[in-house]
C-alpha positions in Angstrom: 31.0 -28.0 24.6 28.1 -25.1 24.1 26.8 -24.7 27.3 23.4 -25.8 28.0 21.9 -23.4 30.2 22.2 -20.3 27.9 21.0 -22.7 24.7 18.0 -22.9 27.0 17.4 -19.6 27.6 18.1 -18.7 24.3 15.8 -21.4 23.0 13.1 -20.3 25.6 13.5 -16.4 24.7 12.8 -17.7 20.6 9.9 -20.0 21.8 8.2 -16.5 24.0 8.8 -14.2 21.0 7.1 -17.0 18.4 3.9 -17.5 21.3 3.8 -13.8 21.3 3.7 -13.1 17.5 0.6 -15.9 17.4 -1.3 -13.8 19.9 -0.5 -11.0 17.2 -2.0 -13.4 14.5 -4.5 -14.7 16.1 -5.9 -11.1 17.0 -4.9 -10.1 13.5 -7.2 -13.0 12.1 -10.2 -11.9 14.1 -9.5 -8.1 13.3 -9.9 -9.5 9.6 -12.8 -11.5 10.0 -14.8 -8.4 11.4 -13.0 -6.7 8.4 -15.0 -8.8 6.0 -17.8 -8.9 7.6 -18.0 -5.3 7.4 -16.9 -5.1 3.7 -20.2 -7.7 3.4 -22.1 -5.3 4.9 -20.8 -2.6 2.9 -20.3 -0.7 6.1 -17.0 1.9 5.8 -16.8 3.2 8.9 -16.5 -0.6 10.8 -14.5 -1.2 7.6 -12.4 1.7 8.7 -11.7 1.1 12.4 -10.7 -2.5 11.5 -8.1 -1.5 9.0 -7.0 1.1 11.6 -6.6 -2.1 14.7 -4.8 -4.3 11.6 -2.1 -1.3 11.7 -1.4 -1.4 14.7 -1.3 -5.1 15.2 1.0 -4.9 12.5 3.3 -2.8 14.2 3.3 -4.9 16.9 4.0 -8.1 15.1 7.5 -6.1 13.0 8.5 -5.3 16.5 7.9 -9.3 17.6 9.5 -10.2 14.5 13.0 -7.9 14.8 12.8 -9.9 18.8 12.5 -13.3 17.2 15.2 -12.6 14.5 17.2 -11.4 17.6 16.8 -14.8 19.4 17.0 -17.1 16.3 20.5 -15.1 15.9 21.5 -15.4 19.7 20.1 -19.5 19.5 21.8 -20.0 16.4 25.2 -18.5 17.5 25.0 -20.9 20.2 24.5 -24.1 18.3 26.7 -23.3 15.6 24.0 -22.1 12.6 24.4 -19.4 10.8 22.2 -16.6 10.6 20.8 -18.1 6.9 20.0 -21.3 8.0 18.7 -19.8 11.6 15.2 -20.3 11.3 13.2 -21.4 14.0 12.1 -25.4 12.7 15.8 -25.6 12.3 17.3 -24.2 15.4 14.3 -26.5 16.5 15.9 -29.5 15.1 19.2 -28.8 16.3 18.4 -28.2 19.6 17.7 -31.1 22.0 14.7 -32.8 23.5 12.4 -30.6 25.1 13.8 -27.7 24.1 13.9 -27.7 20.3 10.3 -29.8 20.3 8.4 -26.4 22.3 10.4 -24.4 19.7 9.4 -26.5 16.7 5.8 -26.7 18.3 5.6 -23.0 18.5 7.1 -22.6 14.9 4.3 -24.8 13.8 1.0 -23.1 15.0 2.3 -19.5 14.5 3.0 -21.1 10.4 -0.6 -22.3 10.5 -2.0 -19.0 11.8 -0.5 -17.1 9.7 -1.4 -19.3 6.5 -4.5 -18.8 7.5 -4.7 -14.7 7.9 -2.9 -14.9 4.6 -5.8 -17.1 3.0 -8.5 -14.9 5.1 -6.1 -11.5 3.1 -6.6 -12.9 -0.2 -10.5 -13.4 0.6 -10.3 -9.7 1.8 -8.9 -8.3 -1.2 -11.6 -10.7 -3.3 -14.4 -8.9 -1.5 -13.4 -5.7 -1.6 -12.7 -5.4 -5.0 -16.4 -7.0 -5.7 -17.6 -4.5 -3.5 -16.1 -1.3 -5.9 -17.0 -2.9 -8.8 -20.4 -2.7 -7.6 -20.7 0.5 -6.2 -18.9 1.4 -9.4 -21.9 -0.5 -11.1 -24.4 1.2 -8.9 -22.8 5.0 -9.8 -23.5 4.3 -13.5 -26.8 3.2 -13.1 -27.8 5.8 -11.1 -25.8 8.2 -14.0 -27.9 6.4 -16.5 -31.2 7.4 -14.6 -30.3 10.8 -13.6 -29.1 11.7 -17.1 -31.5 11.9 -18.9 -31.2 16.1 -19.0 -27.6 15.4 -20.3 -26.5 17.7 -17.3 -24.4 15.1 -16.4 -21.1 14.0 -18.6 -19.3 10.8 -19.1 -17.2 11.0 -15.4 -20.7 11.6 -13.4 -20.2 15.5 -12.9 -22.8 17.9 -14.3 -20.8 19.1 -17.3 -21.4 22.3 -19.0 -24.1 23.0 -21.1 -25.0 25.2 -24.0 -25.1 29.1 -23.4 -28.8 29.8 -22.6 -29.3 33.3 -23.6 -33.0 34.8 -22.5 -34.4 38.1 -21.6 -36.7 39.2 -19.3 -38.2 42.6 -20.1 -39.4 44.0 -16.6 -40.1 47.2 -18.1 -43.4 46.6 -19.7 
């Protein structure tokens, strides 16, 4: 009979670790937010120091995530799953009452915050990617208006011109 107490504990230890990674998301989700609202404002810098607080929520969250892999393992070794079939609805399931139903709970609103960091993601990519094709737009335009010496060439650099060969007769 597996014993109850350390199915607990185990269960409890998976439950902390999945809370803990949604604190990770959640902060990761507003990090993001300011992210695009920076890329809207075309401001690098903020768009810079947001990128910089993802990384090292996303450190954070592979540590959390080598933790929960930990207790699925230790919960699942308990109720008889193996380590394929360990994840945390299904350790949920077989776990009873109040235990497996804070587990599954858990599960379920760190899946939801991270569907929705990966749907704010794909909105990031979307607008940075408008965002260079614009300033991309705005470089050529600005090539078009400034070239009209033909100093510059076809990558926006001045490019060489002809040899200019003049004199200047000082002796006179």
């Amino acid at each position: 009979m597996p014993d109850v107490i350390a199915i607990k504990q185990a269960a409890l230890r998976l439950e902390t670790t999945l809370n803990d990674l949604q604190v990770e998301y959640d902060l990761l989700e507003r990090l993001g937010a300011e992210r695009l609202e920076a890329l809207r404002a075309a401001d690098m810098p903020a768009v810079a120091r947001s990128i910089g607080a993802e990384s090292e929520v996303a450190g954070r969250i592979a540590e959390l995530n080598t933790l929960r892999a930990e207790a699925a393992g230790l919960l699942g070794e308990l109720l008889g799953v193996d380590d394929e079939q360990a994840s945390a609805s299904a350790l949920a399931r077989r776990a009873a009452g109040k235990v497996g139903d804070a587990v599954l709970d858990a599960a379920g609103q760190l899946r939801a915050v991270i569907e929705r960091v990966q749907r704010q993601n794909a909105r990031g990519q979307l607008a940075a990617q408008t965002l260079a094709a614009h300033m991309q737009g705005v470089m050529r335009a600005a090539q078009g208006k400034l070239n009209h010496s033909g100093a510059y060439g076809s990558r926006g650099v001045v490019a060489p011109g002809p040899a200019v060969v003049s004199m200047l007769d000082l002796t006179s």
